[in-house]
C-alpha positions in Angstrom: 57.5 72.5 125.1 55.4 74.4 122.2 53.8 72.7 119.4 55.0 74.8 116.4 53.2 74.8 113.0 54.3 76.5 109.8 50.5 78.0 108.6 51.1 78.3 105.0 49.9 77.7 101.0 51.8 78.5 98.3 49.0 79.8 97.1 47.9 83.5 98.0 44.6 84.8 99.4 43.5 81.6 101.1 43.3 82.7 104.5 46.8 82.1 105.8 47.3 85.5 107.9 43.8 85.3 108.7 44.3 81.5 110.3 47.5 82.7 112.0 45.7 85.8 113.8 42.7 84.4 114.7 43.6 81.1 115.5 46.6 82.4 118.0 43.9 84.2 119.6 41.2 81.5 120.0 44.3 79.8 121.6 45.2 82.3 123.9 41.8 82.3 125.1 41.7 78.7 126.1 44.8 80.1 128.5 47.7 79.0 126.4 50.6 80.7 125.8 51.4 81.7 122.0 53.5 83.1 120.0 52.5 84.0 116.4 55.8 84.4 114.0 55.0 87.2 110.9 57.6 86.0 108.3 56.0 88.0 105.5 57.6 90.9 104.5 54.1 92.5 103.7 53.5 92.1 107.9 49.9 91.6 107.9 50.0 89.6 110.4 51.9 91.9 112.9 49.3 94.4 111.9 45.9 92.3 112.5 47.6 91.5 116.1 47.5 95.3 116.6 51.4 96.0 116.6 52.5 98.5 114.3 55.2 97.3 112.1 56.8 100.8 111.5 57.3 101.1 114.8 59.4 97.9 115.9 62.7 97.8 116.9 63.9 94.4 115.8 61.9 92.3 113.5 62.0 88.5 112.1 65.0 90.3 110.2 67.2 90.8 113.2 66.6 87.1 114.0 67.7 85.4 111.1 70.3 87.4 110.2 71.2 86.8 114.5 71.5 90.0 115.2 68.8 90.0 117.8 68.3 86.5 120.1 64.6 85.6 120.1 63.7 87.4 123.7 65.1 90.5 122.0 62.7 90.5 119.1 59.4 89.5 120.8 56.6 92.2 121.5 53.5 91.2 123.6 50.1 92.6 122.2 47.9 93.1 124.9 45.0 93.9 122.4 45.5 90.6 120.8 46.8 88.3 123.9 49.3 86.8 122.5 53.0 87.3 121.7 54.6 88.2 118.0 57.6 88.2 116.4 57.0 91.1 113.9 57.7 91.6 110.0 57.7 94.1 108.2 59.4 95.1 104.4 63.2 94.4 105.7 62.6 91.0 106.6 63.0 91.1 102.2 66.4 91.4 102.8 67.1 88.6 105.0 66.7 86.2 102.6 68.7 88.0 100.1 71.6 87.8 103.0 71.1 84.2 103.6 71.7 83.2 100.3 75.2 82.6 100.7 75.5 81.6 104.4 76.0 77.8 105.5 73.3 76.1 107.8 70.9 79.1 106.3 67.8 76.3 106.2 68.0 75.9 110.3 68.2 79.6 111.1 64.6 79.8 112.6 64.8 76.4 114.4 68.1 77.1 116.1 66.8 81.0 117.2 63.7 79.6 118.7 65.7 76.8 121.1 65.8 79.6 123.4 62.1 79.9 123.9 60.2 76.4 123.3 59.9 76.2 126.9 57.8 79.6 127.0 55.1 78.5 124.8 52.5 76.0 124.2 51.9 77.0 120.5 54.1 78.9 118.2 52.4 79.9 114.8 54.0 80.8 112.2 52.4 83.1 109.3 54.5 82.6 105.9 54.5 84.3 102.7 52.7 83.0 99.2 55.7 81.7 97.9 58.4 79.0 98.4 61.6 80.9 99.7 64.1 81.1 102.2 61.8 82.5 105.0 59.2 79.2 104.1 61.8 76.9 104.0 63.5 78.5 107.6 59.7 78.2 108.9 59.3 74.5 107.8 62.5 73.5 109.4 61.4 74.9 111.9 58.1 73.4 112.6 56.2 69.8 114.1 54.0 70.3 112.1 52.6 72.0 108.4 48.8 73.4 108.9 47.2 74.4 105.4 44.4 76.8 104.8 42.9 76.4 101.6 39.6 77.1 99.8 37.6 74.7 98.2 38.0 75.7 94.6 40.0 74.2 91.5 43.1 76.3 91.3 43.5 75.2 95.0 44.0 71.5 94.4 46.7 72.5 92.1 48.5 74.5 94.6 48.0 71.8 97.4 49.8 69.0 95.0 53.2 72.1 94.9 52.6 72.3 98.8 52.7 68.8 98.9 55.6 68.4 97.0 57.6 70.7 98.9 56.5 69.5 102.4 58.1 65.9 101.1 61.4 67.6 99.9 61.7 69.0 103.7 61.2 65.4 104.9 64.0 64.2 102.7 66.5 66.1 103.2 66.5 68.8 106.5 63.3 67.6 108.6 62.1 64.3 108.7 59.9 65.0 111.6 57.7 67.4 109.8 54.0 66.4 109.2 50.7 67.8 107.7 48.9 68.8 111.2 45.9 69.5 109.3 44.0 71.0 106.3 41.1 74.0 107.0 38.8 74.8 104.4 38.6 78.5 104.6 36.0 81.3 102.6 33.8 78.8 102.9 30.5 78.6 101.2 28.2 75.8 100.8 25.5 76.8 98.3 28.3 76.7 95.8 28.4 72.8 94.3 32.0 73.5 93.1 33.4 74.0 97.3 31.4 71.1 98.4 32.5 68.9 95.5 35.9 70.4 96.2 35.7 69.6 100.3 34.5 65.7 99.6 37.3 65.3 97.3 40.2 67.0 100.0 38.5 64.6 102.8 38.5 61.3 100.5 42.5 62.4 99.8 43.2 63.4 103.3 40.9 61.8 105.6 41.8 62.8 109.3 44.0 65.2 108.4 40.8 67.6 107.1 39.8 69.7 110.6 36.0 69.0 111.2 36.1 72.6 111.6 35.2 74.9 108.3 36.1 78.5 108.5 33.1 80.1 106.5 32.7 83.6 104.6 32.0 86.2 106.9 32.1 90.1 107.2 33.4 90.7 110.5 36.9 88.0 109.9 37.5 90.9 107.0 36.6 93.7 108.9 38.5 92.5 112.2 42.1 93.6 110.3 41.7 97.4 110.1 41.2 97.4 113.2 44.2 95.8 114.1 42.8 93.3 116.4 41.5 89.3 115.9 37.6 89.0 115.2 37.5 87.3 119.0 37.9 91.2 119.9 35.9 92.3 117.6 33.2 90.5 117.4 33.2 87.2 119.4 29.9 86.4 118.7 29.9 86.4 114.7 30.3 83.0 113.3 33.8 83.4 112.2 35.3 84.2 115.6 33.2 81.1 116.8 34.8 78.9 114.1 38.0 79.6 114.6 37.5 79.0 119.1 36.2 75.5 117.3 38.8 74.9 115.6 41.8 76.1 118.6 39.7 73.3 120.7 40.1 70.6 118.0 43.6 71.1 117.4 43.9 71.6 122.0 42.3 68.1 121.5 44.4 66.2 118.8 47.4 68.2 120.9 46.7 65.8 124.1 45.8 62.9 122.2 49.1 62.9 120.2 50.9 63.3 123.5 49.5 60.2 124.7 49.9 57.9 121.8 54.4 59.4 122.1 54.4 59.0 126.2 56.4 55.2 127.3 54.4 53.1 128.3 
């Protein structure tokens, strides 16, 4: 059964879309199935995995408002090696229809019974803000995985992240947990990011990923051309950070398994 994580920061331009693409790559690479889940409207994410979001059919749209079963809206990019659930701008107006509709929190979860047992990892990319389509995706999910970058304004928005993630415990998933913070853009002849960094690890401990996602040309570049930086450029050091961290998170995967199995 897939390990699903909700990739997001309420915070924008921290490298979310950029962790989902990348990272669902790296993982496909290692030979596991994935599915990466675009639930921003903007559909960046679709488009970095090389599908064209104009194009599709039936989007994350047609799933929550269950018009379309999962099967029905997946779309395999060859390019990419992975599977996606596309977004594009009417995925806007499925949390507009939700608004009023019972059970609208469990949406996601209860469209993606149907395909668990398809998957080893489901990412799921969502928008910069805390709304209906976040909520769905943290419902949804085993676990939360946080890109941030190691500046001020980001501690602030980890505390709101933090403070919604506990309000999902509470009240409509009490299995959710923080899988894991990445530092991302990162740059360590600035004092401010590594002062930033030793404060998130003395906060977080274990939950920081050894991995650290650094600033690099080819990560930016990789989007226009609609594929992950693996495809790219393999060889440039943020296509080898991001294989780093898909084997760290393969590893804490089997060790968490372990620690649940009966003895």
């Amino acid at each position: 059964m897939a390990r699903t994580f909700a990739v997001t920061n309420q915070k924008g331009g921290v490298g979310k879309t950029t962790t989902c693409v990348n990272l669902a790559a790296s993982l496909a690479a290692t030979r596991r199935k994935v599915l990466l889940i675009d639930t921003d409207p903007q559909g960046n994410a679709t488009m970095g995995s090389g599908v064209d979001k104009n194009a599709c059919e039936k989007t994350v749209y047609d799933l929550l408002t269950k018009r379309a079963e999962a099967k029905e809206v997946i779309v395999t990019s060859e390019e990419a090696g992975y599977d996606v659930m596309p977004a594009n701008s009417d995925v806007t107006a499925a949390e507009v229809e939700l608004m009023n509709e019972i059970g609208r929190e469990y949406r996601m979860r209860n469209a993606l019974k149907s395909v668990l047992d398809d998957y080893d990892y489901i990412l799921i990319d969502c928008p910069p803000s805390l709304n209906m389509l976040t909520v769905n995706a943290l419902v949804a999910a085993d676990g939360v995985l946080i890109p941030m970058q190691c500046e001020y304004y980001a501690l602030e928005g980890l505390a709101a992240l933090m403070n919604t993630v506990e309000q999902i415990q509470e009240t409509v998933n009490p299995g959710l947990e923080i899988e894991g913070l990445l530092r991302t853009m990162f740059d360590p002849r600035n004092s401010l990011t590594t002062d930033v960094s030793r404060q998130i690890i003395d906060y977080f401990g274990d939950k920081v990923y050894r991995t650290i996602i650094p600033r690099n040309v080819r990560l930016a570049e990789a989007p226009s051309y609609g594929v992950p930086a693996l495809k790219y450029d393999k060889s440039s050091r943020g296509a080898i950070a991001y294989l780093a961290l898909a084997g760290e998170i393969i590893r804490k995967s089997k060790t968490t398994a372990k620690t649940t199995v009966p003895a």
